[in-house]
N, C-alpha and C positions, 0 to 999 in steps of 0.2 A: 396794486400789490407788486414786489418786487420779484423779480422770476427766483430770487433764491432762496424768496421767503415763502414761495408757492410750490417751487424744488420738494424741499423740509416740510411743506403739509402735504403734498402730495404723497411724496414717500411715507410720511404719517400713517395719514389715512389707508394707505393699499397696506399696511403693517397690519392695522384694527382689522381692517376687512376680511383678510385672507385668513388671519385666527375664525373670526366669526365663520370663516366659510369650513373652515379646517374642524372646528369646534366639535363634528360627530366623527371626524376622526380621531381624536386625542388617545382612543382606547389600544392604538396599536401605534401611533406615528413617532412618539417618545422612547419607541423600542430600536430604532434604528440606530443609532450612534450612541458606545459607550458614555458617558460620562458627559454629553453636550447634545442639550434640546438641538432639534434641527433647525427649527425657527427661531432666531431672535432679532434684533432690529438692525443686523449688520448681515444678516443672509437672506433679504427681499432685493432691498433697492440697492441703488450707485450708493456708495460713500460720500459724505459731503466732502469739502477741503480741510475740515478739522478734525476730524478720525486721524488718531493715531495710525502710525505702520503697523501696531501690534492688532491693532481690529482687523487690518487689513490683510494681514497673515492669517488671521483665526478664520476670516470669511472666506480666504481661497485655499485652503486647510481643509474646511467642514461645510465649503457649498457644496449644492449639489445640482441647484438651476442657478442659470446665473441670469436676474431681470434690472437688464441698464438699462436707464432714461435717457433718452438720446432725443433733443432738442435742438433747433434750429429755426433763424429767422430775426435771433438777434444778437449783440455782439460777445454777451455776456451768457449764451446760449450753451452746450454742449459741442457743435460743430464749430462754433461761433468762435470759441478759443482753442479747438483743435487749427482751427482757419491761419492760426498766428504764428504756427510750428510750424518753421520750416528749415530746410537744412543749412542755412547760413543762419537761421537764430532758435535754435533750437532751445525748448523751455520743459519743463516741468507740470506733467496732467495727471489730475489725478483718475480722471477717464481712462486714458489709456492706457497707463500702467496696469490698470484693472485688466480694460479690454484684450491686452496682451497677456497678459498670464494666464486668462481663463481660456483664452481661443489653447496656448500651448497645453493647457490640460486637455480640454475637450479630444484635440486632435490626436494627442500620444495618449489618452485615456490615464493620466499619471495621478490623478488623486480622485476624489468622489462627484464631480463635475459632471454631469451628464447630457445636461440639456440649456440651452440659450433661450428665451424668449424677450426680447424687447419689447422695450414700453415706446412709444414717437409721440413725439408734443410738437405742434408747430407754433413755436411763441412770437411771431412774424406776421398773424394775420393771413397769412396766404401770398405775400408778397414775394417770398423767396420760397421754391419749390425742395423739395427734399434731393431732387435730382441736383437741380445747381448746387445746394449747400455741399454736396458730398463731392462732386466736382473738383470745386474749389481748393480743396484739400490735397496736402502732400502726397506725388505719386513715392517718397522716398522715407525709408522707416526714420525713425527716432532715437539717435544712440542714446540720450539722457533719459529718456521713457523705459528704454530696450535695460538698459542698466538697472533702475529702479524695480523693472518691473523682474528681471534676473534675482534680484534682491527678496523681493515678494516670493518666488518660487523655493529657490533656496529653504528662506526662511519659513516656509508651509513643508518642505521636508523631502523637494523635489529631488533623488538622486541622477543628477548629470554634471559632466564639468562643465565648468564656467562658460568656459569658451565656447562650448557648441551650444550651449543656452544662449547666449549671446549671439552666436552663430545665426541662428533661426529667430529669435525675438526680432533683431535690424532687419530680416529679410522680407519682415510684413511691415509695408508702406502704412502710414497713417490713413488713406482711406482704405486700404483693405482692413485695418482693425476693426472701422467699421461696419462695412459690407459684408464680409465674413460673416458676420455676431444676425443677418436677416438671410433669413430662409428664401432657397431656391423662388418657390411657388409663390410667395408673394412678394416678389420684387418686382415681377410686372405688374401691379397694381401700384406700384409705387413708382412707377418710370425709372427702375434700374435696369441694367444690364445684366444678366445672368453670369457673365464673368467679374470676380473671381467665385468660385466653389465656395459654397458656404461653409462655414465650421461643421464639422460632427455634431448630431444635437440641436444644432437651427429647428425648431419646432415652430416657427411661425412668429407673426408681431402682433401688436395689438399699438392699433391707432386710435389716439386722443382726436374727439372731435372736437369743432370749433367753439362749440357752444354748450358744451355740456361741462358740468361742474364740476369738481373734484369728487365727490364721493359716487355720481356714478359713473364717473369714468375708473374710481376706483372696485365696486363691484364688478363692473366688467372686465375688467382689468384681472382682479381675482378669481374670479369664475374661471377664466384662462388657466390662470396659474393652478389651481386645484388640480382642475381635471387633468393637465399634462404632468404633474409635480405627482398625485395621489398614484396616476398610474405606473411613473416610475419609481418609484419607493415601494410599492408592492412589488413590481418585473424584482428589482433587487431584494428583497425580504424571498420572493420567489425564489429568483437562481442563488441565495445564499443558502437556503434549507434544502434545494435541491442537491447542492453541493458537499453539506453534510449529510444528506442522508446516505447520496448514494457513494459519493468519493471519497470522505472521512471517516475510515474502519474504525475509529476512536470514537468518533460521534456517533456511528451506527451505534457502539456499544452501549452509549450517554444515553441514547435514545429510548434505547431499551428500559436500560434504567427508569428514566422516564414514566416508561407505561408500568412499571413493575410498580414505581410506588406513586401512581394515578396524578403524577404531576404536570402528563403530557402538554395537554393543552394550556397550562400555564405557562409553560415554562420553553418547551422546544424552538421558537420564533426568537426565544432570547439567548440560547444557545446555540442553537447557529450563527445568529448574526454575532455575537463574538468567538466563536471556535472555542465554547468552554467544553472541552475533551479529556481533559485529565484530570484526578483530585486536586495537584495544586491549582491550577483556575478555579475550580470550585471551590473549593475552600478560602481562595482571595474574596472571591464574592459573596462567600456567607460571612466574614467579618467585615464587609463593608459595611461604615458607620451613615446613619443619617448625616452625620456634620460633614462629612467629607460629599456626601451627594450633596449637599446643601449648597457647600463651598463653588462644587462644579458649576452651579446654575445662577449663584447669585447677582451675576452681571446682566441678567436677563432682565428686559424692562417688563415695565406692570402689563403690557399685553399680551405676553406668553404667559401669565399665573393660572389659565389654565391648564395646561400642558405640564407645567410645572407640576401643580397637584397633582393628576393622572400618573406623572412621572414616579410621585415617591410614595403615592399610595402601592403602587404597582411592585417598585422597589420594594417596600413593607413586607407584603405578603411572600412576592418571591425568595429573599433574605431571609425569611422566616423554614419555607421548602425547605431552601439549598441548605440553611443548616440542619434540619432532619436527617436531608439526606448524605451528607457529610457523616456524620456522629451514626446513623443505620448502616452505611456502605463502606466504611474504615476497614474493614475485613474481605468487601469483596476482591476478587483478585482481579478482575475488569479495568481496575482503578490503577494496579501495579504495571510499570516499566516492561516493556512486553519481553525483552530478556527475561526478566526475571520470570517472566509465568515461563518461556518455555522452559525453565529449568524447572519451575516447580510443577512441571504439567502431568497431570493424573488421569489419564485415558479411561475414562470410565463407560465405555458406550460399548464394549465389547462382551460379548454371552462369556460366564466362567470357566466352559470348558474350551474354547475356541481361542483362548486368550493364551491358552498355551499353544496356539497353531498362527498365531497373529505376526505378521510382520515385523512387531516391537514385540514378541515374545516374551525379552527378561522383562520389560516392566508391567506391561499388562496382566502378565500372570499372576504380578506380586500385589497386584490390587483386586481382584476375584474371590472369593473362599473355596471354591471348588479348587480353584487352580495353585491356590495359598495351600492348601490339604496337600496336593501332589508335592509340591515341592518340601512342605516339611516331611511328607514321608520319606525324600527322596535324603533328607536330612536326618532323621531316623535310620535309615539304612546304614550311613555312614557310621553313625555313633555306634552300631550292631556290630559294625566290623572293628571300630575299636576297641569294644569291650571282648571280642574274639581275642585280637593281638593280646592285648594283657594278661584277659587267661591262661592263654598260653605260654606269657615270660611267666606267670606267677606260677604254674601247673607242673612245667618242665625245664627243659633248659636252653628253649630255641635263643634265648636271648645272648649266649657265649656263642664264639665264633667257633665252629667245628672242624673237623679233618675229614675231610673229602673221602677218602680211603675209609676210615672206622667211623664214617659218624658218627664220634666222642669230640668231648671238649676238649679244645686246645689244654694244654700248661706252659702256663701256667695261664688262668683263664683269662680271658679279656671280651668285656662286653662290644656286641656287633652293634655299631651307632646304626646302622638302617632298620634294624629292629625297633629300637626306639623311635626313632623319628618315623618310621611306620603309622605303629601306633597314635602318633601323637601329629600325623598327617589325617586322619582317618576321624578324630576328636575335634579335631582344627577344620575339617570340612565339613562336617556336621553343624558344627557349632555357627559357621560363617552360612550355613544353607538357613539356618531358623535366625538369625540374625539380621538378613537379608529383607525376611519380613518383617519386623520388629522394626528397622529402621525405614522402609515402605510405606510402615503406619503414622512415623512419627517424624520423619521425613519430608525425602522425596522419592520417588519412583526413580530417577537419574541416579539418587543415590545407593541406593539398594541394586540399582543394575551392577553401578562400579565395585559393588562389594561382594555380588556375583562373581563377576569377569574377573576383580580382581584374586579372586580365592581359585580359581582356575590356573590366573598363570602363574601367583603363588606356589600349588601342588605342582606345578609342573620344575618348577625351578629347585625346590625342597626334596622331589624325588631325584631327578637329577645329581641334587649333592647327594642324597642318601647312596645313591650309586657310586659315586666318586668317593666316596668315605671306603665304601665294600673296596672298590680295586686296592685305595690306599693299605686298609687295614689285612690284607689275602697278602699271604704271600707267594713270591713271583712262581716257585713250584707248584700253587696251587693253580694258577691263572686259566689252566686248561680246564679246568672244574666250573670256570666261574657261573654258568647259570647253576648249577646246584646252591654255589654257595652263596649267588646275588639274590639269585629268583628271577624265572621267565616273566612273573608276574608284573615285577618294576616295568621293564620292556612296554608290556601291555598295556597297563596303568599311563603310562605316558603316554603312547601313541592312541588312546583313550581321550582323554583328555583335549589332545593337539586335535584329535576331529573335532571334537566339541565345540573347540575354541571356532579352529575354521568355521562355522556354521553360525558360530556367534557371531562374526564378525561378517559374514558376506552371504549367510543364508538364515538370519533369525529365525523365519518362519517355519524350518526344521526343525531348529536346538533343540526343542523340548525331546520329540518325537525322537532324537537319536540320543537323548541324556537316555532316556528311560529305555529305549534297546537295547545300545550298551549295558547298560546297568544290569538290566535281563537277566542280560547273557554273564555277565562277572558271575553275579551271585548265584545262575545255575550251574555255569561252571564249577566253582566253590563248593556248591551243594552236590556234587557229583563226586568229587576229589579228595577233600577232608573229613580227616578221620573222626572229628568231636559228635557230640548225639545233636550238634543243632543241624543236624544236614537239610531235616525237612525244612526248617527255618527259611534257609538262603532259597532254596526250590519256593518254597511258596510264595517267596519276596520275590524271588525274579519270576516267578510269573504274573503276579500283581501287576509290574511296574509293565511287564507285554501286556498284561488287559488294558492299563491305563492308553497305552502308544493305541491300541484299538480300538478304543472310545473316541481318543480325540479322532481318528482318523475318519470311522464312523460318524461322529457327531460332526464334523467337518463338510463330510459326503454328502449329508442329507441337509442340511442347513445352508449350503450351498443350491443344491437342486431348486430347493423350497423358494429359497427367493427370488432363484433365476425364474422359477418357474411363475412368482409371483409378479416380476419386473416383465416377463415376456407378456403373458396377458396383459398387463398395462400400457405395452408396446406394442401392442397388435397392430396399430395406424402405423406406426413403423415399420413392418413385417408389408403390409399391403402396399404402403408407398412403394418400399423398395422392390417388393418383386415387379410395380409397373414400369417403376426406375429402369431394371435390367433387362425386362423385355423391351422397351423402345430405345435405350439407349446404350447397349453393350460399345458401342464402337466409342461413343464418348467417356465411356467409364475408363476407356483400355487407352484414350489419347492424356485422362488426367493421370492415370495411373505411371506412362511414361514420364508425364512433367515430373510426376512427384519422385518420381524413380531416380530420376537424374540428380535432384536434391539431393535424395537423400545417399546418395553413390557420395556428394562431395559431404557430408556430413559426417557419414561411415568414415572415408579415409581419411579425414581430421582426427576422426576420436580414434581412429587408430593408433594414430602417431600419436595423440598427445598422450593415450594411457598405457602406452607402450611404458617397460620397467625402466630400458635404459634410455628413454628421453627426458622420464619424471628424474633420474638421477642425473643426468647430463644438467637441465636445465636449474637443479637445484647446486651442483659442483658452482655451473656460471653464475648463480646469483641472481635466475631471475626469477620474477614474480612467478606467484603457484599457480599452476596449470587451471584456466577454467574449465579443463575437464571433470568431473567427477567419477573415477571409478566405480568406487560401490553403488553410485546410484545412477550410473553409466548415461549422464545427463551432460550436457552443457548447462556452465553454474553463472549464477549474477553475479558483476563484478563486488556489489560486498559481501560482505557476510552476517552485519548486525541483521536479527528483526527488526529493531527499530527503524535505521536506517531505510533498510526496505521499504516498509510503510511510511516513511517522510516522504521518500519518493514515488510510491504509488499514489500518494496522497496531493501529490503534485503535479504530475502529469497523467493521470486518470482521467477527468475531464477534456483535458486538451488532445491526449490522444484517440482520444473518442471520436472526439468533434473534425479534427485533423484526418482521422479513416471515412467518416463522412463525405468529407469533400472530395479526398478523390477516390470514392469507390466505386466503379464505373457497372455495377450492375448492384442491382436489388435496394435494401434500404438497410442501415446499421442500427440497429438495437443495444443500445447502451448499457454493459453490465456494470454493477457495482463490484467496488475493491470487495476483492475477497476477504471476509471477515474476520477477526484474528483467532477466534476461537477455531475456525476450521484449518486455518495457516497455520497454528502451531498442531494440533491433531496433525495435519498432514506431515508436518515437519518430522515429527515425535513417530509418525509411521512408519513413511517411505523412504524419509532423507535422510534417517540416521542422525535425527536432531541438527544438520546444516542446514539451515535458513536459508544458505545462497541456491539451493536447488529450488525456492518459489521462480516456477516462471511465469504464473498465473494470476499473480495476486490485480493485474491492470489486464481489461479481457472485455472482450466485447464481442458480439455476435452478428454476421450478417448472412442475411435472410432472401435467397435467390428462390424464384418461380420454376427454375431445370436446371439438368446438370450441362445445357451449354454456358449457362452464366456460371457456373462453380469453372468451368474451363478456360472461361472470358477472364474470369478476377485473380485464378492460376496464371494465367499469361501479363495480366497489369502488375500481379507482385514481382511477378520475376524480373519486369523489363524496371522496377524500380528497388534491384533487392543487390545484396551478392551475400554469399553462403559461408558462416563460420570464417567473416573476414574482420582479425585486428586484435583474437583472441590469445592469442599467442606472443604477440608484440605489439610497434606501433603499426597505426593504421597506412602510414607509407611504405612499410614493406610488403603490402596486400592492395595498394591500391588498383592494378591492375586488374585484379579479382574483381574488384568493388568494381571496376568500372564496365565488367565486361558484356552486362547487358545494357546497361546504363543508357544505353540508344542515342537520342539527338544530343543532349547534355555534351558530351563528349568527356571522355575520360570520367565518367560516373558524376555529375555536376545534379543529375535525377534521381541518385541512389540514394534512400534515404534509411533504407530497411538492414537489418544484418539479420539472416534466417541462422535461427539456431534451434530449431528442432520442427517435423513436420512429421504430421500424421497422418495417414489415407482412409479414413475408414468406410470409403465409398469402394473402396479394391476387393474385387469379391474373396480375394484368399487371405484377405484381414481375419485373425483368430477374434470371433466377437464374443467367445466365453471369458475377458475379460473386463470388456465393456459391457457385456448384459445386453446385447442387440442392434444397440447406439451406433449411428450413421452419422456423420461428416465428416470435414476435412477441418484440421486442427492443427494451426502455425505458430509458432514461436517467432518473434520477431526483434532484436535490439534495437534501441530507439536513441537517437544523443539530442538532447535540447538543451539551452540556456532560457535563464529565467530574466526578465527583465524586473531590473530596480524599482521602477517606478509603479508599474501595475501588475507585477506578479505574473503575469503573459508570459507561455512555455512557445520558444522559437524552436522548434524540427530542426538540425544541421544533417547536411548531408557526409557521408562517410569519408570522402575525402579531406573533409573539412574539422575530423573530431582532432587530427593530432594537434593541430594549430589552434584552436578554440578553448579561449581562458574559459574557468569556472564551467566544463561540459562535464553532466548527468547524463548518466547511459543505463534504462533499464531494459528487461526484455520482459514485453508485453504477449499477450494470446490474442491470435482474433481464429474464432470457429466461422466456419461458413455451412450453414443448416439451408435444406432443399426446405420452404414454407408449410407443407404439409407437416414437414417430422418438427419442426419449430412449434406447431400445435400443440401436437403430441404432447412435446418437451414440459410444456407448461404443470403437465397434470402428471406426471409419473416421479417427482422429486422424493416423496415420501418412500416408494418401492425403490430406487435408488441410493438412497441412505443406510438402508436395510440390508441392499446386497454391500455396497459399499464397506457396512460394518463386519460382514462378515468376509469379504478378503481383508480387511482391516487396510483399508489405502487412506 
C-alpha cells in the first residue's frame, strides 16, 4: 500500500474512531461554536495536497487541537519532503504551512487553537531514527512557507501587519516547526533535545507502533485525543460561563431571566458561550431558520451525522425557548439600552414616608402614596392661596394701584400687574405640584423631577418680573413707600424659594423637610395677619405641613436606629474582631492611618483646586476638558460619562484586573468580585450621583482578604510604591509625570507605576464616623487603571502611567479593590440582607 494511500485511511479511520469515542459526548460538544460543528474531517488530521486554501483557512479559523502526522523514514514521507527545502531551493509544503500557522496561534493565543498533539508514524522500518530524520532538516525558515502560511492567517482573520507576521513566521527554522509541535516530556523518549521550547499547548505524542494496524493505532490514537480535547472544551465552556456570569453585568441579567422563566439549564451554556446579552442577539437567534443551520453544516461528512443531529434537535427546542422568551420579555426593561433605564429609572425600594428624606427626594417621593399625599397637599395649599388672591380682586379693590398717603385708588385707575400674576403664580404652582405626579405615573420619575425644579425657578423668575412691573408701574414719588406698595411678602417668597432650590440642588435629602417648614411658617404667618374669616384655615395648614416635617423626621430617627440596630447584631463578629484588632495592634492601626493620611492630604488638595469656582471657570474661559472633579458629589469622576460605556468597560477589563491584582498582591489571597450589577449601578446613580454615571467608581472591585493588620500595612506599602495620587486628571499625563514617578522605586522615573489613586478610605482609623457604614471595617481604594486590548485575542495589557500619553487606543477605568482582615470577610458573607435594609433607608 502506498504511504499516501495509507496517509488518507489512517486519517480516515482516527475521523470514525474519535466520533465513536466522542459519541456520549454529542449532548454538549455541538454547543461550543456558533454555527460550525467542531469536528469535521478537516479539524483531526494534516490536510492532504488536495484541500483547497479555503478548508485550510476554515481549519485554522475553527481548530481548536491541532493532530499533524508527522512521518518519517521514506522519501515521500512527512520529513521526508520537508528534507528537500532548503534555502537555496526552497518549495511549497503543505505541512508546514500548516505547522507554522498553528504554532503562531498557539504561541500569541490569537484564534481557538489550544492544544498540539502529534500523531509519529515511522514508515522506514526503523532504519532511519526520528532523531536523524529531524536533523537533516533546514536549521533556516522558509520564506515561500512563511508567505503561504502568512496568507492562511490573515485569511482565518488574524489581525497583525503583514510584515511582522512575516517577521516571526521566517524566524522558525523548518525543524523547529517541527520540534515545537512535541512536548517537552516526551522528547527524551524520542532522542530529542529539549531545545527549542515547545509550542504552548504541546500536550504530549502518540507513537504508531511497528506492527499494529491502522485501526488500533487509531483508537489509541483517539483515546488520546478525547481525553485531552474533552477536557479542554469543557476548561473553555468553564471559563466562558465563568466570564459571564461574573464579569458580564448584561449576562448576569440574561441569567436571571433565565431562572425566572426555568430555561436555565437549557439554555445558559449557550449563552455564554456566544455573549447573547441583549434582546437583539436574542431575537437573531429566535429567527434563526432550520435552513440556514442546515446550510452551516452541510459540508460536513457522513461521520459527524451524529453531532449533527444532537446539534439541531437541540437548536429545535432552544429556538422554540428564545422565542417565548423574546415575545414574554419585549417589555422587560433589563432588555433596554442601559441609558435608557437610567432615565426611566423608578426607585421603588424606599418606605413612603422616608422617601421624602431620601437622597433622590424629588423622585422618590413622587413614586410613594404617602409621600404623593404630602406633596399634593402641598399642592392644595398653593391652589388655597390662589383662590384667596381672587377673592380679594373680586371682594375689593386690592387689584388698582393705590396712593400710599390715602390708601385710595389711583385716577384714573390702572390695574397692579403683580396682583394678577400673583394670583396666577399661586394657580400655576399648584397646578405644576399635582401635575408633577400625574406625569410620575405616566412617565418618568426624571420627568416629574424636571417639572418640579423647573416650577421653582419658573416662580422665582415670574415673581421677579411681577416686582419689576411694581417699580415700573409706582411712580418715582412713591418709591419711598415701595414695600407697602410692592409687599414684603414678594421679598420673602423669593428668598423662599432660592432656599429650596439650594437644597434641591446640593442637599435633596433636606428639600422636602424645609419645603414644608417654610410653607409652615408662610401660612401661619398669613393666618396671624389677614383680616378674611379663613385665618383658622392657613393656622391649621401650616401646622399640618410642621406635623408632616415631624413625622418624617421621627419616622427617619427610628427607622434608622432600627436597622442600625439590626445590622449591628448581625455584625457582632465584627464588633469582637475589632476590639482584639485595637487591643494588639493600636501602633499599627496609627502607622496605616498615617499612609492613608498622606493620601489623602494629596487628594484633598487636588479636589481643592479643581472645585475651586475660579478654576472651574478659568479652565472652561481656556477650553479645556471638564474637570474630573465632581462637586456635588465631591468625588473623583470616570473619564466618560455613558452607562453603557462604563459597562463595556467594566466588562472588559474586570476579569483581567482581577487576575492582574492577583499576581502581584504580596500578602493574603484575592477574592474575585463580580461587576456590579446594573440594576444596583443605576439605583446608586439615581441616589447618590445625581443621575452622573461617571461618579461609578466601583462597578470593577475585588476583595482582598489578609490574616492582620500588618499585612493591610505590607499591601499599604506595595500600592503606594507602584501608585501616584490624582495624577493626569487635569491634563496630559506628562505634565504629572514626575508625581507618577515619585515612588515608582527601581523602575526609575515610575517605569512600576501602574496605579492612579483616586480616592481612599480608612475605615480601620478609629475616629472613622461608622454611623455611616453601620460598623463596617476596611480599607477601601480607588484606583485608575490604562490597558490596551489586543486584536487578536482580546487580552487586556496594564500600561504604566508614564506611558498612557503616548499609547494608541488606551482605556482608563478606575477600579476598587477593599482589603478585609479574614475574620470580618466571614462576617461579610452573612449580614448582606441587614445591609440592604440600612442601606435603604439612608437611601445610598
Amino acid at each position: 500500500m502506498s504511504s499516501k494511500l495509507l496517509a488518507r485511511r489512517s486519517r480516515d479511520e482516527l475521523h470514525r474512531v474519535v466520533h465513536e469515542e466522542l459519541e456520549e459526548e454529542e449532548a454538549w460538544l455541538f454547543k461550543i461554536y456558533a454555527q460550525k460543528t467542531y469536528l469535521d474531517v478537516d479539524c483531526i488530521s494534516y490536510l492532504s495536497v488536495n484541500r483547497q486554501a479555503f478548508s485550510k483557512e476554515r481549519f485554522v479559523c475553527n481548530c481548536t487541537m491541532f493532530v499533524p502526522v508527522i512521518t518519517w523514514g521514506r522519501v515521500t514521507s512527512v520529513l521526508g519532503l520537508l528534507e528537500g527545502i532548503r534555502e537555496e531551493a526552497d518549495r511549497e509544503d503543505d505541512f508546514l504551512q500548516l505547522a507554522l500557522a498553528m504554532i503562531y496561534l498557539l504561541e500569541k493565543k490569537a484564534g481557538r487553537a489550544r492544544l498540539v498533539l502529534p500523531i509519529l508514524r515511522d514508515e522506514g522500518g526503523g532504519h532511519v531514527s526520528l532523531r536523524e530524520a529531524v536533523e537533516r532538516l533546514s536549521g533556516r525558515g522558509s520564506g515561500v512557507n512563511s508567505e503561504r502560511a502568512c496568507g492562511l492567517l490573515q485569511g482565518a482573520g488574524v489581525k497583525e501587519e503583514r510584515e511582522k507576521l512575516l517577521g516571526y513566521l521566517r524566524s522558525v527554522s523548518v525543524r523547529d516547526a517541527v520540534v515545537r509541535l512535541l512536548s517537552c516530556t516526551s522528547r527524551g523518549s524520542l532522542g530529542l533535545e529539549a531545545c527549542p521550547e515547545a509550542v504552548s499547548g504541546a500536550c504530549g505524542v502518540y507513537l504508531v507502533g511497528k506492527e499494529q494496524d491502522v485501526r488500533r493505532s487509531a483508537e489509541e490514537a483517539g483515546g488520546m485525543l478525547k481525553e485531552h480535547l474533552v477536557k479542554e472544551l469543557r476548561a473553555q465552556i468553564a471559563g466562558q460561563v465563568w466570564h459571564f456570569e461574573k464579569h458580564n453585568p448584561r449576562g448576569i441579567e440574561m441569567l436571571q431571566v433565565l431562572r425566572e422563566t426555568k430555561t436555565y439549564e437549557l439554555l445558559h451554556e449557550f449563552f455564554a458561550l456566544r455573549s447573547i446579552d441583549s434582546l437583539d442577539r436574542l431575537s437573531a437567534v429566535s429567527t434563526m431558520t432550520s435552513t440556514s443551520r442546515a446550510r452551516a453544516c452541510e459540508d460536513c461528512e457522513g461521520t459527524c451525522e451524529g453531532i449533527n443531529r444532537a446539534k439541531e434537535a437541540f437548536y429545535d427546542e432552544a429556538v422554540k425557548a428564545i422565542g417565548e422568551m423574546v415575545r414574554g420579555c419585549a417589555e422587560d426593561e433589563r432588555f433596554l439600552p442601559l441609558n435608557t433605564r437610567l432615565r426611566v429609572y423608578r426607585d421603588d425600594d424606599v418606605d413612603g414616608i422616608l422617601a421624602l428624606r431620601s437622597s433622590n427626594a424629588l423622585e422618590t417621593a413622587l413614586l410613594k402614596t404617602p409621600a404623593q399625599c404630602c406633596i399634593a397637599f402641598e399642592g392644595v395649599i398653593q391652589l388655597l392661596f390662589g383662590a384667596v388672591m381672587v377673592q380679594r380682586m373680586l371682594e375689593g379693590t386690592s387689584i388698582w394701584i393705590t396712593d400710599p398717603a390715602t390708601n385710595e385708588s389711583l385716577t384714573p385707575r390702572t390695574v397692579q400687574v403683580s396682583k394678577v400674576i400673583d394670583s396666577f403664580l399661586a394657580f400655576l404652582w399648584g397646578t405644576l405640584y399635582l401635575s408633577a405626579i400625574v406625569t410620575c405615573r405616566y412617565s418618568t420619575p426624571l420627568n416629574a423631577k424636571r417639572v418640579l425644579v423647573g416650577s421653582g425657578h419658573l416662580i422665582v423668575w415670574l415673581k421677579i418680573i411681577s416686582l419689576t412691573s411694581d417699580f415700573i408701574q409706582f411712580d418715582a414719588k412713591h418709591a419711598v413707600s415701595w414695600p407697602t406698595g410692592i409687599g414684603l411678602s414678594s421679598f420673602i417668597l423669593i428668598a423662599c424659594v432660592s432656599i429650596v432650590l439650594y437644597f434641591v440642588h446640593f442637599m435633596q435629602h433636606y428639600a422636602w423637610i424645609v419645603v414644608f417648614v417654610l410653607q409652615g411658617a408662610y401660612c401661619i404667618r398669613d393666618g396671624l395677619t389677614i383680616r378674611e374669616n379663613i385665618r383658622p384655615i392657613f393656622l391649621v395648614v401650616g401646622i399640618i405641613c410642621w406635623i408632616i416635617v415631624i413625622v418624617i423626621v421621627v419616622k427617619y430617627s427610628l427607622s434608622y436606629r432600627q436597622t442600625y440596630k439590626d445590622l449591628s447584631a448581625a455584625m457582632e463578629g465584627f464588633e469582637k474582631t475589632w476590639s482584639k484588632v485595637v487591643s494588639s495592634s493600636t501602633d499599627k492601626l496609627e502607622e496605616i492611618s498615617r499612609e492613608v493620611l498622606e493620601i489623602s492630604q494629596k487628594l484633598g488638595a487636588w479636589s481643592r483646586r479643581e472645585g475651586g469656582l475660579w478654576e472651574r471657570v478659568r479652565s472652561r474661559a481656556m477650553g479645556k476638558r471638564a474637570s474630573r472633579y465632581s462637586v456635588r458629589s465631591k468625588k473623583i469622576r470616570q473619564e466618560s460619562k455613558s452607562l453603557e460605556k462604563l459597562f463595556e468597560e467594566a466588562h472588559e477589563v474586570s476579569a483581567a484586573f482581577q487576575l492582574w491584582v492577583s499576581g502581584w498582591n504580596p500578602v493574603g489571597r484575592t477574592e474575585h468580585g463580580k461587576v456590579k450589577s446594573c440594576e444596583r449601578a443605576i439605583q446608586k446613580t439615581v441616589r447618590s450621583y445625581h443621575r452622573d454615571p461617571s461618579c461609578l467608581t466601583d462597578l470593577v472591585r475585588c476583595t482582598v482578604v489578609v490574616k492582620s493588620v500588618e499585612e493591610v500595612l505590607e499591601w499599604v506599602s506595595k500600592v503606594r510604591s507602584m501608585s501616584a495620587v490624582a495624577a493626569g486628571l487635569s491634563g496630559p499625563m506628562s505634565e504629572e509625570k514626575d508625581e507618577a514617578a515619585g515612588r515608582g522605586g527601581k523602575g526609575g522615573r515610575g517605569d512600576g507605576v501602574y496605579l492612579n489613586i483616586t480616592s481612599i478610605k480608612n475605615r480601620y482609623d478609629r475616629r472613622y464616623d461608622l454611623r455611616a457604614c453601620g460598623g463596617y471595617r476596611d480599607l477601601c481604594i480607588c484606583v485608575e487603571v490604562g490597558w490596551t486590548v489586543n486584536a487578536k485575542n482580546g487580552s487586556c495589557t496594564f500600561i504604566p502611567l508614564k506611558q498612557w500619553d503616548e499609547t494608541l487606543n488606551l482605556r482608563r477605568h478606575i477600579c476598587e479593590v477593599q482589603v478585609l482582615l479574614e475574620e470580618m470577610y466571614t462576617v461579610k458573607q452573612h449580614v448582606h440582607k441587614e445591609y440592604v435594609n440600612f442601606r435603604n433607608v439612608l437611601c445610598q
